[in-house]
C-alpha positions as CSV (number, residue, x, y, z in Angstrom):
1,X,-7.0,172.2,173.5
2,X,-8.1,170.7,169.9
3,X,-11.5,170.4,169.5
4,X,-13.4,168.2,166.9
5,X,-17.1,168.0,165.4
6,X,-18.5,164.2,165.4
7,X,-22.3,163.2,164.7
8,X,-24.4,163.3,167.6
9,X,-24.8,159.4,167.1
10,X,-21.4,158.8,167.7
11,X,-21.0,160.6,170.7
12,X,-24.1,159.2,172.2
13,X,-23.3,155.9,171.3
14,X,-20.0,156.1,172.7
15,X,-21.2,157.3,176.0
16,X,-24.3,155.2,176.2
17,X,-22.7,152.2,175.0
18,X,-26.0,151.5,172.8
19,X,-25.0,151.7,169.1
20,X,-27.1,154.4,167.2
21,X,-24.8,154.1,164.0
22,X,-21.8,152.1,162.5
23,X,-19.0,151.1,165.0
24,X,-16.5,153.6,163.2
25,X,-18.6,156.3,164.2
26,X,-17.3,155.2,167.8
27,X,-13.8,154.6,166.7
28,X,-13.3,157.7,165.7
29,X,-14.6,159.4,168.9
30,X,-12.5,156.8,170.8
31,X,-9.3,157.5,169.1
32,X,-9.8,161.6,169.1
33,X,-10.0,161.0,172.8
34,X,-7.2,158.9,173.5
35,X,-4.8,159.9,171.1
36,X,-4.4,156.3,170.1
37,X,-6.1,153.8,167.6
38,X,-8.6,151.8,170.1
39,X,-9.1,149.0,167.5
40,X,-6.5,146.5,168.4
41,X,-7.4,147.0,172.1
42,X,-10.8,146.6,171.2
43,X,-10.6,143.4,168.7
44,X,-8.2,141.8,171.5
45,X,-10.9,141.7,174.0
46,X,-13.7,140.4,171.5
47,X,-11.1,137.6,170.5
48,X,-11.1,137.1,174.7
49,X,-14.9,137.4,175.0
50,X,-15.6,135.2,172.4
51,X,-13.1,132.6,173.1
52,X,-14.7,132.4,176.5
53,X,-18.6,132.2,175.0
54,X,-17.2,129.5,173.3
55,X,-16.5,127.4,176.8
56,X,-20.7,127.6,176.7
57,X,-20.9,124.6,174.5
58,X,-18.9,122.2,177.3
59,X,-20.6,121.8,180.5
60,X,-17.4,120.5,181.9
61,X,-15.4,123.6,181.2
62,X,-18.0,126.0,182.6
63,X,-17.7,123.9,185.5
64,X,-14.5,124.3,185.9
65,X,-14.1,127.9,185.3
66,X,-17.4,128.7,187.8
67,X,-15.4,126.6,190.5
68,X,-12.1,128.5,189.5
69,X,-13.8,131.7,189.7
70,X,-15.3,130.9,193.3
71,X,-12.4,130.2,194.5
72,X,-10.6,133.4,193.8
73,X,-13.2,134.9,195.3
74,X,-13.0,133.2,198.6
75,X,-9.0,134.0,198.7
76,X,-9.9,138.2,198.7
């Protein structure tokens, strides 16, 4: 097993989800874990997140989605 010295911050911050340092401290942790580069996985889902913050600013499309949502919901 390889083993790998990161800053306390890091780790905690990774864990805790409550950042103590910069986000590449947390990369780094991420991709020594996962053998992969977390990044694109992680920029796709602020693209997503933000896209859907942006539905905030049109009542009508909150609406929509709230209604949407319900009904999924009620199919389960």
């Amino acid at each position: 097993m390889t083993t790998k010295e990161f800053p306390t911050r890091d780790v905690l911050s990774t864990i805790t989800g409550i950042l103590m340092g910069p986000i590449g401290g947390v990369y780094e942790v991420l991709n020594f874990m996962t053998g992969e580069d977390v990044k694109p996985a992680i920029d796709a889902a602020r693209r997503s997140i933000a896209a859907l913050l942006n539905i905030a600013n049109d009542p009508d499309q909150v609406k929509s989605r709230v209604a949407f949502a319900a009904r999924c919901n009620e199919v389960k």
